[in-house]
N, C-alpha and C positions, 0 to 999 in steps of 0.2 A: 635575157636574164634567166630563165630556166634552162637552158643549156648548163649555165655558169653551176646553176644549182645541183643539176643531174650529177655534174662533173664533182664536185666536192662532196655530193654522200656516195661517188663511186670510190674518188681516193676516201672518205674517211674509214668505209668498209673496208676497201682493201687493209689501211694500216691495222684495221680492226685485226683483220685474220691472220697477217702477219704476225701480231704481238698476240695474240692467240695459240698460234701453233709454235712459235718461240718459247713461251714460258710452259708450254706441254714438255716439250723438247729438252731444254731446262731441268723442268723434274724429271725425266726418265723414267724408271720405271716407279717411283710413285704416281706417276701421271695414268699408270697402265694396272689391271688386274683384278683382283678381287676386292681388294681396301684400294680405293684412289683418292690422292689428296692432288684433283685436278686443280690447282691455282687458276689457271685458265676459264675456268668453269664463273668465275667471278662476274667475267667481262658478260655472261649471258644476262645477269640484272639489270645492264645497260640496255637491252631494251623496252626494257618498262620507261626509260624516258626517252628512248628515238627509237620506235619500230623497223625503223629501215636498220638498224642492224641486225634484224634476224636473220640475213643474208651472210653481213662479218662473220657471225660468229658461226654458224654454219659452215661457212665455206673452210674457216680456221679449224674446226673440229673434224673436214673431211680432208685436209692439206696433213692434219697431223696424225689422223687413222693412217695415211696413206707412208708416211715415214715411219709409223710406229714404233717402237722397239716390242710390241703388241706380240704373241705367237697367234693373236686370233686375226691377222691381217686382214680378208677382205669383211668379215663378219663386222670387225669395228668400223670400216669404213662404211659401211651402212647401216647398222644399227644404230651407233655411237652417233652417226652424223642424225639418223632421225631421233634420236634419243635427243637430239639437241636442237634441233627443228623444232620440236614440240615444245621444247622445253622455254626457247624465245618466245614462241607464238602467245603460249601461257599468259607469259612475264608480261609481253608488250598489248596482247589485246584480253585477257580473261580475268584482270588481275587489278582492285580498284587502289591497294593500298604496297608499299613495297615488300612488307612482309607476306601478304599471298602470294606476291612474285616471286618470294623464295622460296614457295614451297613448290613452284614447279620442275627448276633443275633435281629436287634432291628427290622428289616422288617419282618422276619420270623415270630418272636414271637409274633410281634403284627398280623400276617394274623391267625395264626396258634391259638395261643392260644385265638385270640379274638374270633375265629370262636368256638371254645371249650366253653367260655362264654358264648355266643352267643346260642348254643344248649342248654345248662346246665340253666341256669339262664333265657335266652328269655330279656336278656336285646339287647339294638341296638348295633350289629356289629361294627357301626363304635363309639360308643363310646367307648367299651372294642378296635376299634384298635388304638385309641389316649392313652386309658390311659395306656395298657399294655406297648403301644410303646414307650412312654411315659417316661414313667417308667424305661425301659429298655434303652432308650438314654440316660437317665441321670448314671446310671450305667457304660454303654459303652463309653461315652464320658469321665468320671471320669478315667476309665480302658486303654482307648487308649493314657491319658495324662501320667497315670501313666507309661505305658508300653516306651512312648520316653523318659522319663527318665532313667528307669529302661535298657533300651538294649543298650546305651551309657556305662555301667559295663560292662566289659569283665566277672568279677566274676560271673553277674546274667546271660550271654548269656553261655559262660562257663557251669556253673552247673547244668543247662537245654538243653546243648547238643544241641543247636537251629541248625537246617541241611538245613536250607535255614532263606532267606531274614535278613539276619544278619545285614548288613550295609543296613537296614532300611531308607529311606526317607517317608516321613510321608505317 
């Protein structure tokens, strides 16, 4: 029986990363730069209800550094990918209610990858940390409304197997 189990949060991760780095791919180069309206960035509050996807979306985030249409190619692939390592880890173990858990994609990514800018381009830090952050609040705020709709479905909490904060207050 844990075989069985192992096997379903490896495919659910994988489809994780997959529909991850499809909807990066998807927006182009909104997805990429100094304002990004990463859609993809959404799927990282999911693991505030299933830990084990801090791996999905990980691996999603270094699948689509890695195609980027990006000019910062390997820099995103590791920064962007820990930028978002941290960013699950946050969401899924540091985080009691879902609205802390948003505040780690958009805090992270704007330290993380404004400092990435920052090296790369020699534009001011604190303007790649407004507009990355920016950028990425309006995503997460988009994704956090979506998400209290969406976990009031038995069907969507259900089919995602969510192994905590089920009965969700904001």
């Amino acid at each position: 029986m844990g075989d069985q189990s192992l096997i379903k949060k490896i495919v659910a991760n994988g489809l994780l990363a997959a529909i991850y780095f499809v909807l990066c791919i998807l927006c182009g180069q909104f997805a990429y730069g100094p304002i990004q309206f990463r859609i993809s960035e959404i799927l990282v509050l999911l693991c505030f209800f299933r830990p084990d996807f801090i791996w999905g979306v990980t691996i999603g985030t270094f699948l689509a550094n890695i195609m980027s249409i990006s000019m910062f190619g390997p820099w995103d692939m590791i920064f962007g990918t820990l930028a978002t390592l941290i960013a699950a880890v946050g969401c899924a173990y540091l985080s009691p209610r879902l609205l802390v858990a948003c505040a780690w994609p958009v805090l992270v990514n704007a330290v993380v990858v404004g400092l990435e800018l920052w090296l790369i381009t020699e534009t001011p830090f604190w303007l790649n940390f407004l507009t990355v952050g920016g950028g990425e609040l309006a995503v997460i705020a988009a994704g956090y409304v979506l998400l209290l709709f969406l976990i009031r479905r038995p069907s969507f909490t259900d089919s995602l197997s969510f192994t905590r904060h089920v009965a969700v207050k904001w």
